[in-house]
C-alpha positions in Angstrom: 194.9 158.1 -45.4 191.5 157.1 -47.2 190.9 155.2 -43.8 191.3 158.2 -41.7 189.2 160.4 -43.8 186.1 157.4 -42.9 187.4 157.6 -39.7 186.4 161.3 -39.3 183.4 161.2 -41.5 181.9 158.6 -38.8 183.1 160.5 -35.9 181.7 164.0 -36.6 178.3 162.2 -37.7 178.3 160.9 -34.3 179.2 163.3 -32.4 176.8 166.0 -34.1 173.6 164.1 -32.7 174.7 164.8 -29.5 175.0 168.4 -29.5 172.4 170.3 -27.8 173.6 174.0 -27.7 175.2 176.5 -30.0 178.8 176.5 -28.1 178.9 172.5 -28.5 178.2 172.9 -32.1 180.9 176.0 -32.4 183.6 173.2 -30.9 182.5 170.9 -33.0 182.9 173.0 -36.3 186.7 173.9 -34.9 187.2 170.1 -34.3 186.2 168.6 -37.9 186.8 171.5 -40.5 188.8 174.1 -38.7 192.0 175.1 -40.5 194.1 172.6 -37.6 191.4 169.8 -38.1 192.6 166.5 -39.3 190.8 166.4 -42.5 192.1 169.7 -43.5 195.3 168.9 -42.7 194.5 165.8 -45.2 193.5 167.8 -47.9 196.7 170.1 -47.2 198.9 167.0 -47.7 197.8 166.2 -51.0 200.9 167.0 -52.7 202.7 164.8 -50.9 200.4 161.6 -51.7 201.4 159.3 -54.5 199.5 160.4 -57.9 197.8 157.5 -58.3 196.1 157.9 -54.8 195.5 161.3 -55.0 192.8 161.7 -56.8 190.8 159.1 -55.4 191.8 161.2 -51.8 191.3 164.1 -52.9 187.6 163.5 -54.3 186.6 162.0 -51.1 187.8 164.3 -48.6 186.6 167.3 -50.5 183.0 165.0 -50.4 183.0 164.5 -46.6 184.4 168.6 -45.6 181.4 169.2 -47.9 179.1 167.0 -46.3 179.9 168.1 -42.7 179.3 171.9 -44.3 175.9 170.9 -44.9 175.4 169.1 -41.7 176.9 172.0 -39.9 174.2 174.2 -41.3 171.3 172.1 -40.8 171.8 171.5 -37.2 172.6 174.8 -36.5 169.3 175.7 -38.2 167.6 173.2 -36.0 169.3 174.5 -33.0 167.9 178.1 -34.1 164.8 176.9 -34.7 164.5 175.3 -31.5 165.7 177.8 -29.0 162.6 179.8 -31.0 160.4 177.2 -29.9 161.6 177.7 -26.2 161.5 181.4 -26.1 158.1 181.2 -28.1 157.1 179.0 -25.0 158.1 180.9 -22.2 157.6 183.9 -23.6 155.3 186.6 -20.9 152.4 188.7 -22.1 153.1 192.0 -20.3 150.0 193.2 -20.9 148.6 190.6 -18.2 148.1 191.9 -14.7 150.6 190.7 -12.2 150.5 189.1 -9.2 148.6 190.8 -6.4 151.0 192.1 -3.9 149.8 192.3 0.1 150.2 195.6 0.9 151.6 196.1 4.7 149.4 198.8 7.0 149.7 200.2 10.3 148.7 197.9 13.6 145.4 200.0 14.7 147.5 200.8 18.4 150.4 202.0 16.2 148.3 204.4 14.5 146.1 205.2 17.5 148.8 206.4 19.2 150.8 208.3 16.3 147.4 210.0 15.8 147.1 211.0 20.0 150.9 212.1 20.1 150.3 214.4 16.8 146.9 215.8 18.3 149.4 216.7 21.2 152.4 217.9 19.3 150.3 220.2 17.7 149.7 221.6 21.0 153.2 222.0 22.3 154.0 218.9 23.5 157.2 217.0 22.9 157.5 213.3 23.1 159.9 211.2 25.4 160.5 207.3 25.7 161.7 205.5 28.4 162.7 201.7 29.4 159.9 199.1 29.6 162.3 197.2 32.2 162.0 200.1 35.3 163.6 200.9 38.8 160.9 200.4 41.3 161.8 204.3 42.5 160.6 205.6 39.0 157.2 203.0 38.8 156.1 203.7 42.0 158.2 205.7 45.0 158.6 208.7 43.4 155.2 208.8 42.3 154.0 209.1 45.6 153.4 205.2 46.2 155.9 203.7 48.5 156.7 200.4 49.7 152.8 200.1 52.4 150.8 202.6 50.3 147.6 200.5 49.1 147.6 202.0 45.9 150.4 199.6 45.0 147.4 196.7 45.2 146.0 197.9 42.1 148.4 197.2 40.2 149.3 193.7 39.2 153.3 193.9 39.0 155.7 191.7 36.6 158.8 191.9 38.9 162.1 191.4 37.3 165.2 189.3 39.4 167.7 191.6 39.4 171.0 190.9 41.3 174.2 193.3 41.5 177.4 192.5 43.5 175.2 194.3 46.8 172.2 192.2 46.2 169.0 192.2 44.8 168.0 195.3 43.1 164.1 195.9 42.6 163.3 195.9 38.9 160.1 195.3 37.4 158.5 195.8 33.9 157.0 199.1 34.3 152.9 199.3 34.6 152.4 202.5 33.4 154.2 205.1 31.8 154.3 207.4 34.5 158.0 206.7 35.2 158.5 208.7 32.4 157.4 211.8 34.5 160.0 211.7 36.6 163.0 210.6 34.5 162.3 214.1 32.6 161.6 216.3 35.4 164.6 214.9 37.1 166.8 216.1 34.4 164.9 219.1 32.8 163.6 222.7 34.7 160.3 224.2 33.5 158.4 224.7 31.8 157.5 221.3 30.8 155.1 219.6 28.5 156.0 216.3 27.7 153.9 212.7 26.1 155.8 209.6 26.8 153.6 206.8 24.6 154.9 203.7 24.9 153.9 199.7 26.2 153.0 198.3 29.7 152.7 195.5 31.4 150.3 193.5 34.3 150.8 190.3 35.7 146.8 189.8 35.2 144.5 187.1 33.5 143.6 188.1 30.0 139.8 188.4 29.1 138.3 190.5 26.6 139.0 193.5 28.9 142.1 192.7 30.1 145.6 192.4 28.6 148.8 191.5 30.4 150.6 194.1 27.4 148.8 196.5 26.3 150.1 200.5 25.3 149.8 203.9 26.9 150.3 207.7 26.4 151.4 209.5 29.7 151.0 213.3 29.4 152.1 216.2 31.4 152.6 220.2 32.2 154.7 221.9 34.3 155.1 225.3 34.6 153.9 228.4 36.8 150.6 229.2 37.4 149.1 225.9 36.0 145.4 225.5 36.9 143.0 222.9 36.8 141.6 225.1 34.1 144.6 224.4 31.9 143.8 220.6 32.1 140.4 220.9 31.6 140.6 223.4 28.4 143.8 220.7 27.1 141.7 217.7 27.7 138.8 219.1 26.4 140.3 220.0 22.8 142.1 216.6 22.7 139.4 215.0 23.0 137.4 217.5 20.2 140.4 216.9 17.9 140.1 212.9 18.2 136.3 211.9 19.0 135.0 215.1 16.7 134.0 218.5 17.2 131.0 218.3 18.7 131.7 215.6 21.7 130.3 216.8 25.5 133.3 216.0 28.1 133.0 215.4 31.6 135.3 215.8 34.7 134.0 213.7 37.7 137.1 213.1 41.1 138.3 210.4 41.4 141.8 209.2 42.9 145.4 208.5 41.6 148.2 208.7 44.0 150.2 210.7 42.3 147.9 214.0 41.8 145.3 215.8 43.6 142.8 216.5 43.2 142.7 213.9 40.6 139.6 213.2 38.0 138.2 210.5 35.5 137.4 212.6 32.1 134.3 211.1 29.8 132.8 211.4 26.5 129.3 211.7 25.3 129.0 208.3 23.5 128.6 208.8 20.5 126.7 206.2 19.2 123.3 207.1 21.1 124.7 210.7 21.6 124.2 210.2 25.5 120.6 208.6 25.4 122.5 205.1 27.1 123.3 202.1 25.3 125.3 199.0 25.2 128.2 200.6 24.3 128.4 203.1 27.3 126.6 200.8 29.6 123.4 202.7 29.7 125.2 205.5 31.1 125.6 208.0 28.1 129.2 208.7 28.5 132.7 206.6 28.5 135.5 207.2 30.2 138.6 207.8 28.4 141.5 208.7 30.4 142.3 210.0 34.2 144.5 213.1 35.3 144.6 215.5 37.9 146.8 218.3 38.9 150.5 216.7 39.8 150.8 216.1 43.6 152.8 218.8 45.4 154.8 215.7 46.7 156.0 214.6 43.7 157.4 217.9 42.3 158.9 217.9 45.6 160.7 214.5 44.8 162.2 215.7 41.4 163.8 219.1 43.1 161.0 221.5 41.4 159.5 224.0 44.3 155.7 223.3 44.8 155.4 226.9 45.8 156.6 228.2 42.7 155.6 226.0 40.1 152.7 223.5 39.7 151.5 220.9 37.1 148.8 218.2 35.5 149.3 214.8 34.2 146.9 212.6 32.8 147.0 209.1 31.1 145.3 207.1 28.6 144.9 203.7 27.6 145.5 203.4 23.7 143.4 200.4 23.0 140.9 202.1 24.4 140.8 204.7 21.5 139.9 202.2 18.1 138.1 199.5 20.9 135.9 202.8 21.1 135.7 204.2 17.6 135.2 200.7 15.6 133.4 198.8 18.5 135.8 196.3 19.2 134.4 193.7 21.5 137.9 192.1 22.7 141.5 193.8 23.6 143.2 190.1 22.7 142.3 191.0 19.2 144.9 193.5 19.2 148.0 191.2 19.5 146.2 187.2 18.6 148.2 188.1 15.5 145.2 187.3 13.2 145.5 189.0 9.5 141.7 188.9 9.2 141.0 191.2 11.9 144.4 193.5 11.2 143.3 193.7 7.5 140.4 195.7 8.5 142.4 198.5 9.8 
């Protein structure tokens, strides 16, 4: 039995030096002096050894159960001592300042055109959306533009290839959002003041003042007894509420086939105050949108009697609006996806 009590003394020495972790050195305790361990169940067995042996036994299990005691304790001290270390080492001063977080903002069309549509809100105004993919009816017949009228020219249509079990269907992605008019007066009698904001698209060559997407705000009134003054006194105070108090407009004709009369509405620029310069092309004043009073025809087409009632629309590109107020000299910036230029905004 003296053999297996050297046996265990060079078995837990061994083992100890491997153990890395409190729960490995937990194990090991339970292993080598626990009350089921083989050299306590040694020194249990005294009794039972021959008295001449005993002794002799009995002194040198006691020795090694004390011995792995006082290993026990030192490595657990070293274990302590080291997981200090660690937490010493990765310890964080909180009082440091963190990392710097990028902070998301608003795309400058995205907050051009929440800024138009709350101007126009505040007015009365409610706001509809409509498909980008349209029905060639919406985009141009029922806005007074059918299949031969030239004014389809002007526009440089995406067209979509859209078959049913009857044939082709024409689709196209819309190139305004004038389609918008329609869908609502379709389903809703006056009166009627509506903004439908949303993106449009031209099969065009980009340059910098040229986009093939690019966004719009349609706007219109219906209701009876609607004048030209109406437009002009709307138009007017957007454009007070968005440019400043003190701009100048102007009304000048001009022709969209879908009102009539129709007009082209412009600023004073306000960075020579109407003196000419670069910006407004020498001319002291830059367009901003085009309306006109809604084309009896097209009331017509959406079952609402010319005779009775009578309307304006008028249309804006949004671009236009922080191109204008921060002197952006490209549209592409807009959507080249660059954070150096978004950051700005």
């Amino acid at each position: 039995m003296l053999d297996q009590v050297e046996e265990v003394a060079a078995q837990a020495n061994a083992e100890l030096h491997k153990i890395s972790s409190p729960e490995e050195l937990e194990a090991w305790r339970v292993r080598y002096l626990g009350r089921k361990s083989k050299l306590i169940t040694i020194l249990r067995s005294l009794g039972d050894v021959p008295i001449e042996e005993r002794r002799a036994l009995g002194a040198r299990a006691n020795q090694v159960k004390t011995n792995l005691e006082a290993l026990l304790e030192e490595h657990k001290s070293k274990l302590v001592s080291t997981s200090h270390q660690k937490l010493e080492s990765q310890k964080i001063d909180i009082t440091l300042p963190g990392e710097p977080q990028q902070i998301g903002r608003l795309h400058p069309t995205t907050r051009a055109t929440e800024e138009i549509c709350d101007i126009f809100i505040s007015m009365g105004f409610q706001v509809a959306e409509g498909p980008e993919v349209e029905w060639e009816y919406y985009n141009f017949e029922a806005l007074n533009m059918p299949a031969e009228h030239p004014a389809r020219d002007s526009f440089a249509t995406l067209w979509v290839d859209y078959r049913t079990d009857s044939g082709k269907m024409p689709m196209l992605m819309r190139t305004h959002t004038s389609p918008m008019q329609i869908r609502v007066m379709e389903k809703t009698k006056p009166p009627l003041r509506v903004i439908a904001p949303g993106r449009v698209y031209r099969y065009e060559a980009t340059d910098a003042t040229h986009e093939w997407m690019f966004s719009q705000v349609e706007g219109f009134a219906v209701d009876k007894n609607i004048t030209m003054a109406d437009l002009k006194g709307t138009l007017f105070e957007f454009a007070r509420r968005l440019f400043g108090h003190d701009r100048k407009c102007r009304f000048r004709c001009d022709y969209f086939p879908f009102v009539e009369p129709g007009v082209e509405i412009a600023i004073d620029c306000f960075m020579c105050g109407g003196k000419g310069c670069r910006l407004c092309g020498n001319s002291g004043w830059i367009e901003i949108l085009g309306a006109g009073m809604i084309h009896p025809e097209v009331l017509r087409v959406c079952g609402i009697d010319p005779e009775e009632y009578s309307g304006f629309a008028f249309g804006m590109g949004v671009e236009r609006i922080p191109i204008l107020r921060y002197g952006i000299d490209d549209i592409r910036l807009f959507y080249a996806d660059d954070l150096r230029f978004l950051k700005q905004f």
